[in-house]
N, CA, C and O atoms as a GROMACS GRO file, in nm:
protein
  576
    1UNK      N    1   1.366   8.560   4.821
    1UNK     CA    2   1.307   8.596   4.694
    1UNK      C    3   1.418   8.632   4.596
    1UNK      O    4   1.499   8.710   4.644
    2UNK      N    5   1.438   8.597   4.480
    2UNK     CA    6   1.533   8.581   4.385
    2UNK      C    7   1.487   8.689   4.300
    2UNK      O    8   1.369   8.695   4.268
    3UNK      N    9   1.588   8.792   4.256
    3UNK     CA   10   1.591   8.903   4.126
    3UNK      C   11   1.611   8.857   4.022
    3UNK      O   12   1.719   8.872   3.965
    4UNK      N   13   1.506   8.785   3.970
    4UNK     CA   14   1.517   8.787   3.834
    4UNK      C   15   1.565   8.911   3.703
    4UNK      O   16   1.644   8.890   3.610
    5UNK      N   17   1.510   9.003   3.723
    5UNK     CA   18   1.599   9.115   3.643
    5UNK      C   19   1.661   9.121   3.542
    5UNK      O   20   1.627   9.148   3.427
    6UNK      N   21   1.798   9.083   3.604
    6UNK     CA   22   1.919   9.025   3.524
    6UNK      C   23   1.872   8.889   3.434
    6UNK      O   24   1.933   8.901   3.328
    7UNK      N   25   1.802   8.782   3.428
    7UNK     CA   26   1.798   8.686   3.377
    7UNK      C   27   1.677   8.760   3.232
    7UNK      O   28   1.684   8.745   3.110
    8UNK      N   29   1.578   8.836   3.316
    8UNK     CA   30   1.480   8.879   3.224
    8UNK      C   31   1.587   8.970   3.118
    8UNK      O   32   1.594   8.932   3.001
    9UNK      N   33   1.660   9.077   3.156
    9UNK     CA   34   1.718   9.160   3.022
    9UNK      C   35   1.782   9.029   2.966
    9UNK      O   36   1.730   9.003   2.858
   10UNK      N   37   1.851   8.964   2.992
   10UNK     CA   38   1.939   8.820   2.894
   10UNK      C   39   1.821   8.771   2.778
   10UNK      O   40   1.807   8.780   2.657
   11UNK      N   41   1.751   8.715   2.890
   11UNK     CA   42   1.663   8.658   2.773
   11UNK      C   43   1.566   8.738   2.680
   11UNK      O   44   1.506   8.689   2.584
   12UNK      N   45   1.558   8.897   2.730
   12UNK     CA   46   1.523   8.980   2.625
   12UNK      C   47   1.642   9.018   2.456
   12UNK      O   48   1.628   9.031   2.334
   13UNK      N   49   1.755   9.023   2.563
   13UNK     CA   50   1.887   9.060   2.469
   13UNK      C   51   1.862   8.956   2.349
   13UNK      O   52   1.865   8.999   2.233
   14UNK      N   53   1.839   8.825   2.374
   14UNK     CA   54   1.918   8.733   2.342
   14UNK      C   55   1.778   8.683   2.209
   14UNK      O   56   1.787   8.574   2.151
   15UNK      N   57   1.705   8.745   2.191
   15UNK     CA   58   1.593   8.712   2.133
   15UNK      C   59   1.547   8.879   2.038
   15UNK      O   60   1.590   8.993   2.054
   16UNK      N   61   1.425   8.813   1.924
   16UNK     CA   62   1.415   8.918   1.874
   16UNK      C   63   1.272   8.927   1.830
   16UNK      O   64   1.206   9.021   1.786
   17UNK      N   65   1.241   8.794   1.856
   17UNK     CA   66   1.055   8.814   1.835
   17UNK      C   67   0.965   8.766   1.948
   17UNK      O   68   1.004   8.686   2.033
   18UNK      N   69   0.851   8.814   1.947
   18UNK     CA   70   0.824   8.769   2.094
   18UNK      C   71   0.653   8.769   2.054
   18UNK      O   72   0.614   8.763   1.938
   19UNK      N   73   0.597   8.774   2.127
   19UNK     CA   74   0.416   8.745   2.032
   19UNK      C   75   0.353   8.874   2.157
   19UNK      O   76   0.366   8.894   2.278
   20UNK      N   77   0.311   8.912   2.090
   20UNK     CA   78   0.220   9.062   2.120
   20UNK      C   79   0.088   9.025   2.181
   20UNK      O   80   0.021   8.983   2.087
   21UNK      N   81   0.024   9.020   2.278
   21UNK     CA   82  -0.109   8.995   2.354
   21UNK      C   83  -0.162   9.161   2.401
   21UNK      O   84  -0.134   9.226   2.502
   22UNK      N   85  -0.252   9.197   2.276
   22UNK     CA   86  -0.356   9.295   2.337
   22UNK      C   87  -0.476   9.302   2.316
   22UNK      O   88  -0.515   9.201   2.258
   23UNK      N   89  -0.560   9.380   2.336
   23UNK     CA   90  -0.696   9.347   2.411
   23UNK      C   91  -0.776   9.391   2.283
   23UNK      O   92  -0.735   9.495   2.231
   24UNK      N   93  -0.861   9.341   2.235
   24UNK     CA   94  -0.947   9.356   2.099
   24UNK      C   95  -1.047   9.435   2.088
   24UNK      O   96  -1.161   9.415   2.131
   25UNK      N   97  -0.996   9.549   2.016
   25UNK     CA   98  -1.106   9.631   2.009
   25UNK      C   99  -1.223   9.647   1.931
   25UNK      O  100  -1.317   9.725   1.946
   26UNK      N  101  -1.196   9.540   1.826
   26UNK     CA  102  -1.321   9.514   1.726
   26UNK      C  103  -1.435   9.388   1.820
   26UNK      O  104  -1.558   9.383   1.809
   27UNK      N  105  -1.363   9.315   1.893
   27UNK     CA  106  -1.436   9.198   1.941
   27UNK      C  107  -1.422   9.202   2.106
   27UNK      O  108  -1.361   9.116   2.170
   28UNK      N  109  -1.487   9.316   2.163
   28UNK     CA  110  -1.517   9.353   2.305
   28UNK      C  111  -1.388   9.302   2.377
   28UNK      O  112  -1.442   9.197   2.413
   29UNK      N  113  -1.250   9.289   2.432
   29UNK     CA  114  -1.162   9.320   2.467
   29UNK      C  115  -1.113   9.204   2.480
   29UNK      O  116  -1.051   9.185   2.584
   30UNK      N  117  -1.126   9.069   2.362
   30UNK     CA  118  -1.096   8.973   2.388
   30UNK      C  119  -0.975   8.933   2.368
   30UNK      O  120  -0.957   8.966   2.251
   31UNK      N  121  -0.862   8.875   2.409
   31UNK     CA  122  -0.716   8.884   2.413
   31UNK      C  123  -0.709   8.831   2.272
   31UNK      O  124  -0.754   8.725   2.227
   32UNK      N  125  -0.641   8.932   2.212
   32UNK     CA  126  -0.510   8.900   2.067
   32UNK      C  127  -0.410   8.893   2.077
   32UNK      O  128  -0.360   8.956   2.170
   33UNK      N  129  -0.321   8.816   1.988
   33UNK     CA  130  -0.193   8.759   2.016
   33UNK      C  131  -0.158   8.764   1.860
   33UNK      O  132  -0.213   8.727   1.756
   34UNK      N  133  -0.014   8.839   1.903
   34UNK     CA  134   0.037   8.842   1.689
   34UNK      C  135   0.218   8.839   1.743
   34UNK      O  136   0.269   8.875   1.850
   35UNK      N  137   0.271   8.788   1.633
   35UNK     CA  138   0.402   8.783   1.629
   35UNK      C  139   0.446   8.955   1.591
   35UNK      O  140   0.400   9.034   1.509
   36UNK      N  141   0.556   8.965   1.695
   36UNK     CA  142   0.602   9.074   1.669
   36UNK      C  143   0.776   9.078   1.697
   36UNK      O  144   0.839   9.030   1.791
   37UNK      N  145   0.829   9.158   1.568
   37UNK     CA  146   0.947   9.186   1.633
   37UNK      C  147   0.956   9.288   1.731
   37UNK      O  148   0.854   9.351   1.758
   38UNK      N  149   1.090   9.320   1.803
   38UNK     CA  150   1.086   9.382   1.873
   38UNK      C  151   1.277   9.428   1.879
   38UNK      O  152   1.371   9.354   1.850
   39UNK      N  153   1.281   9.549   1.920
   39UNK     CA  154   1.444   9.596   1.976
   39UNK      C  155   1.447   9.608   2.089
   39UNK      O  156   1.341   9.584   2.147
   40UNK      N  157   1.574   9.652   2.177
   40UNK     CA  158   1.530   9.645   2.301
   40UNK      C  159   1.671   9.830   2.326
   40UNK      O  160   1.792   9.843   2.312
   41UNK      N  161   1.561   9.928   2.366
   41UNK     CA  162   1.580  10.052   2.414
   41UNK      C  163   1.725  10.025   2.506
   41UNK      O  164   1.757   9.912   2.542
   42UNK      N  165   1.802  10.145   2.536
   42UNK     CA  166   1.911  10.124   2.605
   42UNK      C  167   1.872  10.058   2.752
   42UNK      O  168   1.926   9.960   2.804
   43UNK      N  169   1.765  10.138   2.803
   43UNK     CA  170   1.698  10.136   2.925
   43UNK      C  171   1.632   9.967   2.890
   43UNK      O  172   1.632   9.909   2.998
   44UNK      N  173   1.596   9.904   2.815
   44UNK     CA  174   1.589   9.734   2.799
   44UNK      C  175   1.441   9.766   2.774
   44UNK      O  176   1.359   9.679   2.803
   45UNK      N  177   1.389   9.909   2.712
   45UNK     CA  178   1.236   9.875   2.734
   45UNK      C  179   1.204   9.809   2.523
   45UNK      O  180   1.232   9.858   2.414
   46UNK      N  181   1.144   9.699   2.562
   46UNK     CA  182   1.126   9.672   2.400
   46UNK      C  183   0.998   9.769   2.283
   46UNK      O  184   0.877   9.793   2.289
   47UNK      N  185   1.086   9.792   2.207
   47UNK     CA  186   1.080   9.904   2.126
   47UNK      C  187   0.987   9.798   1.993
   47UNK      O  188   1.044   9.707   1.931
   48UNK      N  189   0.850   9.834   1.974
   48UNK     CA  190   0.803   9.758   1.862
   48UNK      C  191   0.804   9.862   1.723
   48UNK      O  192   0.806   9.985   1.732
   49UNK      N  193   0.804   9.799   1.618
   49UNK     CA  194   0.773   9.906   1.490
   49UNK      C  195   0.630   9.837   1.432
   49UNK      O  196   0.633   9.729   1.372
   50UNK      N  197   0.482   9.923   1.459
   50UNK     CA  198   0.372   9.855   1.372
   50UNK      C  199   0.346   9.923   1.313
   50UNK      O  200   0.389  10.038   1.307
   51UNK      N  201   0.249   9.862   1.238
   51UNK     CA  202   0.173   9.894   1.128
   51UNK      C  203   0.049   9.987   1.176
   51UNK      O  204   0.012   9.964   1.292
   52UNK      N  205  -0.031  10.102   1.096
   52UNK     CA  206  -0.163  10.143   1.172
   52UNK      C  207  -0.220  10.039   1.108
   52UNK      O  208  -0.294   9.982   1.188
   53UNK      N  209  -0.222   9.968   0.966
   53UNK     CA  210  -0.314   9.879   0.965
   53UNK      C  211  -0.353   9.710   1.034
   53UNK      O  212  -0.432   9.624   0.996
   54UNK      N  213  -0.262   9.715   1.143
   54UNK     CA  214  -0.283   9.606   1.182
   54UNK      C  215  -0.364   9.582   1.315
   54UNK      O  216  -0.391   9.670   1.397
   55UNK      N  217  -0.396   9.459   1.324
   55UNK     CA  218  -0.491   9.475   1.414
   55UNK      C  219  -0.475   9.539   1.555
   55UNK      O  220  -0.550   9.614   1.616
   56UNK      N  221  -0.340   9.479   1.592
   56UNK     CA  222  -0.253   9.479   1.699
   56UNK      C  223  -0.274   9.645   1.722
   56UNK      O  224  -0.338   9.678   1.821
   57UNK      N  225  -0.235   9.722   1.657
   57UNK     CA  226  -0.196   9.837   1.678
   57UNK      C  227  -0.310   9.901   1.716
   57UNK      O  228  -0.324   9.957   1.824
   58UNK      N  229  -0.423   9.892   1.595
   58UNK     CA  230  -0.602   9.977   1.667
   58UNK      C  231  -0.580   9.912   1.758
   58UNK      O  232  -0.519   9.993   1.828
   59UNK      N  233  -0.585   9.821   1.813
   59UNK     CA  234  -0.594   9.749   1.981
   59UNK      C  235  -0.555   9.860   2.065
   59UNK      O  236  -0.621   9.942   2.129
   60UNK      N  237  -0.408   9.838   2.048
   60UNK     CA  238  -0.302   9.934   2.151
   60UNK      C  239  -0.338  10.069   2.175
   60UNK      O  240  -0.322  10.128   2.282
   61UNK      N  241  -0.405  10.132   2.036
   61UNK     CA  242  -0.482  10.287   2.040
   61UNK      C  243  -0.615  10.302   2.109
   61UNK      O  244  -0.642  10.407   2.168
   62UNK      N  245  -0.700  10.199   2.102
   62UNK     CA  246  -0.767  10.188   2.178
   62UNK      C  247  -0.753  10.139   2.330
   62UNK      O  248  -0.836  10.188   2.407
   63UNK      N  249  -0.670  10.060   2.377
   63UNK     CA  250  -0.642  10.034   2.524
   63UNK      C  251  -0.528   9.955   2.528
   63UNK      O  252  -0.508   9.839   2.494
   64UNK      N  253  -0.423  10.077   2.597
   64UNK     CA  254  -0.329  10.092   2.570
   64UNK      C  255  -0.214   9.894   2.622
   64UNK      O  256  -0.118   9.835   2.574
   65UNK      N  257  -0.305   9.874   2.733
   65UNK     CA  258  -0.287   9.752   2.812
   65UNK      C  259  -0.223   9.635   2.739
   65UNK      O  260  -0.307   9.584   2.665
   66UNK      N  261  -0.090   9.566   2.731
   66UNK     CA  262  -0.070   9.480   2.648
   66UNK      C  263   0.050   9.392   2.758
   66UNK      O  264   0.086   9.408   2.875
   67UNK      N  265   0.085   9.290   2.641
   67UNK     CA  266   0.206   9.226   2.711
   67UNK      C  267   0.282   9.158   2.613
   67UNK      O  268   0.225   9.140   2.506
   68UNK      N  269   0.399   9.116   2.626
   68UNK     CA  270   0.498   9.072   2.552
   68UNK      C  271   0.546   8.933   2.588
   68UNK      O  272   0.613   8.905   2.687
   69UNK      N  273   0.493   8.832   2.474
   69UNK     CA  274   0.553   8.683   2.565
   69UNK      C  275   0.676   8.684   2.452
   69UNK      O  276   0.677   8.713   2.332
   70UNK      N  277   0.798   8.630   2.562
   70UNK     CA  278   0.951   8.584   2.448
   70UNK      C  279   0.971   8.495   2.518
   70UNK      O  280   0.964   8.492   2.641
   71UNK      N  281   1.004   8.398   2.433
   71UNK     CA  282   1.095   8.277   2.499
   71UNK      C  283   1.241   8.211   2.433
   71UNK      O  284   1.234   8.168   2.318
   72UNK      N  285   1.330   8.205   2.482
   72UNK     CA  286   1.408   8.166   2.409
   72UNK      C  287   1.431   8.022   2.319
   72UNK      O  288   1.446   7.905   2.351
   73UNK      N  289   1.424   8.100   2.180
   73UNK     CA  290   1.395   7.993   2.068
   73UNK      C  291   1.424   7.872   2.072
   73UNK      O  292   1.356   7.770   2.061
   74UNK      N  293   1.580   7.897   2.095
   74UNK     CA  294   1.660   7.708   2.073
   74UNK      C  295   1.664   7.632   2.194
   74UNK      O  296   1.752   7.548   2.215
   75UNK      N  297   1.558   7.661   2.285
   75UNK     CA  298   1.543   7.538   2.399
   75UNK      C  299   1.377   7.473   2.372
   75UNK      O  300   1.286   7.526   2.309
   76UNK      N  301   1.376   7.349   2.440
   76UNK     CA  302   1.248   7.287   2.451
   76UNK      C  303   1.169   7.401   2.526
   76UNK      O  304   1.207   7.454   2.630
   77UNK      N  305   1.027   7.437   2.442
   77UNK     CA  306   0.908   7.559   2.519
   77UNK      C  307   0.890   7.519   2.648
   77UNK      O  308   0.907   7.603   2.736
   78UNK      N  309   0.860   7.409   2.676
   78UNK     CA  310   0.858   7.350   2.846
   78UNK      C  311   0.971   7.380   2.875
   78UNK      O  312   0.953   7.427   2.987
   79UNK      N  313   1.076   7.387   2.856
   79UNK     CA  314   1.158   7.362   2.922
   79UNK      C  315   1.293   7.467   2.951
   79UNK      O  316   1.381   7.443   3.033
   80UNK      N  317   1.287   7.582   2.868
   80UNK     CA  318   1.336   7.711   2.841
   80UNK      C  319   1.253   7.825   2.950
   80UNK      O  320   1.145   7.844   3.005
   81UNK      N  321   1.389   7.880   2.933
   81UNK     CA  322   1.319   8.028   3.007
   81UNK      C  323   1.286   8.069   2.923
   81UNK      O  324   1.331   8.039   2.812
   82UNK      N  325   1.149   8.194   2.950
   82UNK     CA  326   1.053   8.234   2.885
   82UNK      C  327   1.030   8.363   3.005
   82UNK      O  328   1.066   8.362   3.123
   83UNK      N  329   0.965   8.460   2.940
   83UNK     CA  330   0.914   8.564   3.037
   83UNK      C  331   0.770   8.630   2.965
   83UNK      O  332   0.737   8.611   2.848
   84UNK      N  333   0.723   8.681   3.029
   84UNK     CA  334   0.597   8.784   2.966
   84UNK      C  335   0.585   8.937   3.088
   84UNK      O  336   0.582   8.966   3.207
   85UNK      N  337   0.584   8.983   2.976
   85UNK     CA  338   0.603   9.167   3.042
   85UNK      C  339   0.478   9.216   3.038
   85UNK      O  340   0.415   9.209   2.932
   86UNK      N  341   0.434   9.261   3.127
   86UNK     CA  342   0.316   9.346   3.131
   86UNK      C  343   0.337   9.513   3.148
   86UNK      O  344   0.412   9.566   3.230
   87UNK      N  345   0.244   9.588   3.042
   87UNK     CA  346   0.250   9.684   3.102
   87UNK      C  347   0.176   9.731   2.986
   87UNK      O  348   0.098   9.659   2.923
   88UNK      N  349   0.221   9.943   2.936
   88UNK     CA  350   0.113  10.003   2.878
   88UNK      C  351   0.224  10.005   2.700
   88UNK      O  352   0.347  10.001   2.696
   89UNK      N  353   0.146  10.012   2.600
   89UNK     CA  354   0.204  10.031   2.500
   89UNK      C  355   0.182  10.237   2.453
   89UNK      O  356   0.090  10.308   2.495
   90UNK      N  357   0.288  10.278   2.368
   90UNK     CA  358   0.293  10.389   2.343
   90UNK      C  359   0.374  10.449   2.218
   90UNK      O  360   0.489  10.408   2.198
   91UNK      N  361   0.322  10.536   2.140
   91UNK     CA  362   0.394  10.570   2.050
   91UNK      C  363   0.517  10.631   2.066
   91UNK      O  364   0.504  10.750   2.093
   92UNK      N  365   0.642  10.591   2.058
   92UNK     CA  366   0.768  10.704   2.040
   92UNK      C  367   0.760  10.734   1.875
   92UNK      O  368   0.692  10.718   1.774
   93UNK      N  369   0.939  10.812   1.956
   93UNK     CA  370   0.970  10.892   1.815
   93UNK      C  371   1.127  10.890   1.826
   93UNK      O  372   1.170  10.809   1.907
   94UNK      N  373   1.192  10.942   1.780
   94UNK     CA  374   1.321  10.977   1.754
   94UNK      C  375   1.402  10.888   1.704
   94UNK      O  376   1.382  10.766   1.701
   95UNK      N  377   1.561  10.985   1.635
   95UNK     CA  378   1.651  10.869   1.603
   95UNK      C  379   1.703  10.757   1.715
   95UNK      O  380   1.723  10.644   1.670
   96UNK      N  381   1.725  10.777   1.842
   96UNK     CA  382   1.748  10.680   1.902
   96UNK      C  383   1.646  10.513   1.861
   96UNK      O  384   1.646  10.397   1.818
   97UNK      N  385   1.595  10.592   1.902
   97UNK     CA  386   1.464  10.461   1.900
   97UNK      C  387   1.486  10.358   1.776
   97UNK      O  388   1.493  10.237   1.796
   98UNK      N  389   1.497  10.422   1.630
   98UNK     CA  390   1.485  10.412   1.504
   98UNK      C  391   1.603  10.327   1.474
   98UNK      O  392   1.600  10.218   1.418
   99UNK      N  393   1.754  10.419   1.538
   99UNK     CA  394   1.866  10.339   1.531
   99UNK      C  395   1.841  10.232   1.593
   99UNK      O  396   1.842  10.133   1.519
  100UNK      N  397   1.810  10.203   1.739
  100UNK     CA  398   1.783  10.029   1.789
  100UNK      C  399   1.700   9.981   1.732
  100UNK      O  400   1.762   9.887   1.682
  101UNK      N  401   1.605   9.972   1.700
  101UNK     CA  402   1.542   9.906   1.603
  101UNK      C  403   1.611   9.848   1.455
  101UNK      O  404   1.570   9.742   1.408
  102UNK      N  405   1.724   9.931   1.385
  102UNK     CA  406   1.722   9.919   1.286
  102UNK      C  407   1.878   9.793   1.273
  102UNK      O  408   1.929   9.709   1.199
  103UNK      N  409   1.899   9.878   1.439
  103UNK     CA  410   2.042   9.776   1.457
  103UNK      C  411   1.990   9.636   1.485
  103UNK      O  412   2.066   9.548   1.445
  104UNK      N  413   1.870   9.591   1.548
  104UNK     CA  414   1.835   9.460   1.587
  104UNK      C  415   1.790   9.401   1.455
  104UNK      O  416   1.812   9.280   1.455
  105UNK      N  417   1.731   9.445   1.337
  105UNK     CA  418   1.667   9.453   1.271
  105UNK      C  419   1.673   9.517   1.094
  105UNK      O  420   1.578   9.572   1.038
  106UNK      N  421   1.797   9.494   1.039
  106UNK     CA  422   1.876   9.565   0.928
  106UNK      C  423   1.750   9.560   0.832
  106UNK      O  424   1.717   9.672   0.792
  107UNK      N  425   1.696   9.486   0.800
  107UNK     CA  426   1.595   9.458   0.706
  107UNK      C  427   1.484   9.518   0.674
  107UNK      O  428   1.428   9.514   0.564
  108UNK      N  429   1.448   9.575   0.771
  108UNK     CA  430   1.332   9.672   0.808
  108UNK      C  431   1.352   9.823   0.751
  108UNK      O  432   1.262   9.905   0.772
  109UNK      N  433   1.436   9.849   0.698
  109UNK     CA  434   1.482   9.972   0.702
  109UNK      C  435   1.346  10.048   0.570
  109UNK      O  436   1.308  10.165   0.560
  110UNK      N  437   1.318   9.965   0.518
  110UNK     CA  438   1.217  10.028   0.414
  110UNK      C  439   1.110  10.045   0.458
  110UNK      O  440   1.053  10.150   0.428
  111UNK      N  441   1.037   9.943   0.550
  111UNK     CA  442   0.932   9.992   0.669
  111UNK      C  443   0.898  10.102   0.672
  111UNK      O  444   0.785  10.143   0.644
  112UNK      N  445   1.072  10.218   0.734
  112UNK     CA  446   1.076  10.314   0.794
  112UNK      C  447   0.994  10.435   0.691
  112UNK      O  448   0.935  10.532   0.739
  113UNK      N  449   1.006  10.407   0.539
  113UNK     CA  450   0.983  10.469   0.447
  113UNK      C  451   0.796  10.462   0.388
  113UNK      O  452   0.737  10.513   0.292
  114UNK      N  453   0.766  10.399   0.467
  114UNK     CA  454   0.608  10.364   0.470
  114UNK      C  455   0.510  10.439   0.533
  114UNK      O  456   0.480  10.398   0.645
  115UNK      N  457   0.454  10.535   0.494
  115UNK     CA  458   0.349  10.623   0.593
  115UNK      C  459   0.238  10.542   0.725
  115UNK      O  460   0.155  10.584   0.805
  116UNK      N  461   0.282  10.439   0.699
  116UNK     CA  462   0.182  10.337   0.796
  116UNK      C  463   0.259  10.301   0.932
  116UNK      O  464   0.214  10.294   1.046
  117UNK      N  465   0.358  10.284   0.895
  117UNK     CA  466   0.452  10.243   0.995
  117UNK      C  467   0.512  10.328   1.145
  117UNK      O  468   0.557  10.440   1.123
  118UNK      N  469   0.513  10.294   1.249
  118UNK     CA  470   0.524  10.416   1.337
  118UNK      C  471   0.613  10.301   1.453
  118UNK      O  472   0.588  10.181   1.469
  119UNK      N  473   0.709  10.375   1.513
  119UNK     CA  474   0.746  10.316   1.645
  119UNK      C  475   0.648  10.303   1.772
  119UNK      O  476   0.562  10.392   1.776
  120UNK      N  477   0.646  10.231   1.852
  120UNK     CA  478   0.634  10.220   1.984
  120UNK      C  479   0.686  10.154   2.073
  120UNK      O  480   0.747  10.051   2.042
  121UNK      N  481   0.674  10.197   2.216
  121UNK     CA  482   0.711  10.122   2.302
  121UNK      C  483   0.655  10.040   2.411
  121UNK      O  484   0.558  10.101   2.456
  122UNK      N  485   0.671   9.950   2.460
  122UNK     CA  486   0.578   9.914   2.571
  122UNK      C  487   0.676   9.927   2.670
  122UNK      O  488   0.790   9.883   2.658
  123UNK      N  489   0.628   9.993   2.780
  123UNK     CA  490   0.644  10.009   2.890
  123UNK      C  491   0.608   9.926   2.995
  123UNK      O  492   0.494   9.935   3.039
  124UNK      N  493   0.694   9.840   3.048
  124UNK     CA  494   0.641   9.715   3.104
  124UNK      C  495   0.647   9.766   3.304
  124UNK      O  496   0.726   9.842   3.361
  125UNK      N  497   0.559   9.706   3.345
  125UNK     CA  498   0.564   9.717   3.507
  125UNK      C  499   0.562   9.611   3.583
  125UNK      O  500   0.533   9.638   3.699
  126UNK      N  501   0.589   9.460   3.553
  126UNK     CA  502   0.578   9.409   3.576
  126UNK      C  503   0.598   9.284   3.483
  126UNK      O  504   0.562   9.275   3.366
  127UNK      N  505   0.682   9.164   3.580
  127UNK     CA  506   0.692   9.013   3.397
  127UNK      C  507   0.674   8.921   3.507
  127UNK      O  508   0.712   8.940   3.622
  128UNK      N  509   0.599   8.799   3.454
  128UNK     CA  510   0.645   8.673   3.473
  128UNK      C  511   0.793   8.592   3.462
  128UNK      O  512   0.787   8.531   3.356
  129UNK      N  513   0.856   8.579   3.493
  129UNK     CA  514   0.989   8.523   3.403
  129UNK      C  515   0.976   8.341   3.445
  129UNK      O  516   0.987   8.308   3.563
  130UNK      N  517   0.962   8.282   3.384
  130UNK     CA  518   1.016   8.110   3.413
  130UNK      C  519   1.124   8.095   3.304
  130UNK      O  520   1.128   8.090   3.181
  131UNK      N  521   1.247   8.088   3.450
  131UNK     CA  522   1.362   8.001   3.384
  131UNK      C  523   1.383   7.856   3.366
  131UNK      O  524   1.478   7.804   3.309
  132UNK      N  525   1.292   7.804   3.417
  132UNK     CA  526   1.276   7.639   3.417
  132UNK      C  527   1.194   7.585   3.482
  132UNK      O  528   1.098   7.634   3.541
  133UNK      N  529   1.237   7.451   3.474
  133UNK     CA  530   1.175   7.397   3.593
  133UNK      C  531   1.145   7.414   3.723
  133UNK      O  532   1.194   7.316   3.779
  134UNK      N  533   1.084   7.494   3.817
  134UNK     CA  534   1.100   7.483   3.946
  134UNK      C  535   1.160   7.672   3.965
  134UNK      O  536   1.174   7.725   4.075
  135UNK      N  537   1.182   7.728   3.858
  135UNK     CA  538   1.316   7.844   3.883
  135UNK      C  539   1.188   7.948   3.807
  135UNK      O  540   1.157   7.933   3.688
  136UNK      N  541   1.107   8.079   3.917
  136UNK     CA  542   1.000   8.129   3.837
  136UNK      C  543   0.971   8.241   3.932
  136UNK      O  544   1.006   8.224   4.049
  137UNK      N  545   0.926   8.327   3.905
  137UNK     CA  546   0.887   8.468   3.962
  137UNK      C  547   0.830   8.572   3.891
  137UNK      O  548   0.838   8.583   3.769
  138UNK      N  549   0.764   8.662   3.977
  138UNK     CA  550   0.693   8.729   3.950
  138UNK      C  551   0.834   8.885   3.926
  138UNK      O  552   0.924   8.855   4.006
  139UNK      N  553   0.858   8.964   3.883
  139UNK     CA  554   0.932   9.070   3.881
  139UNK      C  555   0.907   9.197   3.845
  139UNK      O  556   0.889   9.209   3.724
  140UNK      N  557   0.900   9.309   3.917
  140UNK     CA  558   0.886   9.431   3.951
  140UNK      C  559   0.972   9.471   3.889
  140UNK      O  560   1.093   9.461   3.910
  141UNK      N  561   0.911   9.525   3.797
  141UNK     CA  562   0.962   9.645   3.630
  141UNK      C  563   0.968   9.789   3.654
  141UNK      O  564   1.041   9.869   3.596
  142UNK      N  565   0.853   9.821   3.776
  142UNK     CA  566   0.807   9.997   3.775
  142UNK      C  567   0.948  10.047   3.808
  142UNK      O  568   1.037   9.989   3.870
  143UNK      N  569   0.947  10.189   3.741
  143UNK     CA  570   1.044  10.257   3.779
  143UNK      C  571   1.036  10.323   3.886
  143UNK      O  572   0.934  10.390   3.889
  144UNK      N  573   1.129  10.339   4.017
  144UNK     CA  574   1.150  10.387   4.126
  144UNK      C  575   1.160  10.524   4.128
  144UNK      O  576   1.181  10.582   4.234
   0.00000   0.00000   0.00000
């Protein structure tokens, strides 16, 4: 059985948007999917900045359950590694957080100045990762 791990933080590093899948709380828990940026925490956990008015986010407040698909941009989608993280989403706080975000992400910085806007994190326990063809696993995220 192969540790993916190492291949999953790369292809997290190496990327900066990834599409957000959580569970719909206006339309009985039917999967939503939105583009989201994302930073990635020292610890590699990806750090989102939303909106309260977006849909994504009432989702996440209502059940917390989400996942993160990234794939790396400049290869064929078939044919690129790609991963999806499962786990719970959650509000942080602090300058750490704020600084990675702002370092992945220079542009955003007025966001920060928006009463709507709030960090979180998803806490993943688990990813899919496919590095290719034939090269794919399941990988164990929980912390020990």
């Amino acid at each position: 059985m192969s540790d993916y791990r190492p291949a999953v933080r790369a292809l997290l590093e190496g990327q900066r948007h990834g599409v957000l899948a959580t569970l719909s709380a206006r339309h009985n828990g039917w999967p939503f999917a939105s583009v989201t940026p994302y930073a990635l925490g020292e610890d590699g956990t990806p750090i989102l900045l939303l909106s309260a008015l977006a849909e994504h986010t009432r989702n996440v407040q209502a059940e917390p359950r989400a996942s993160l698909f990234v794939r790396d941009a400049s290869a064929d989608p078939q044919a690129g590694a790609r991963v999806t993280l499962l786990g719970t989403v959650a509000a942080t706080g602090g300058v750490h957080a704020r600084a990675r975000y702002l370092e992945a992400h220079p542009n955003a910085a007025a966001y920060f100045e928006m009463a709507d806007f709030g960090l979180y994190v998803l806490n993943p326990t688990t990813a899919r990762f496919v590095g290719g063809f034939g090269e794919m696993g399941w990988v164990d995220l929980s912390v020990d």
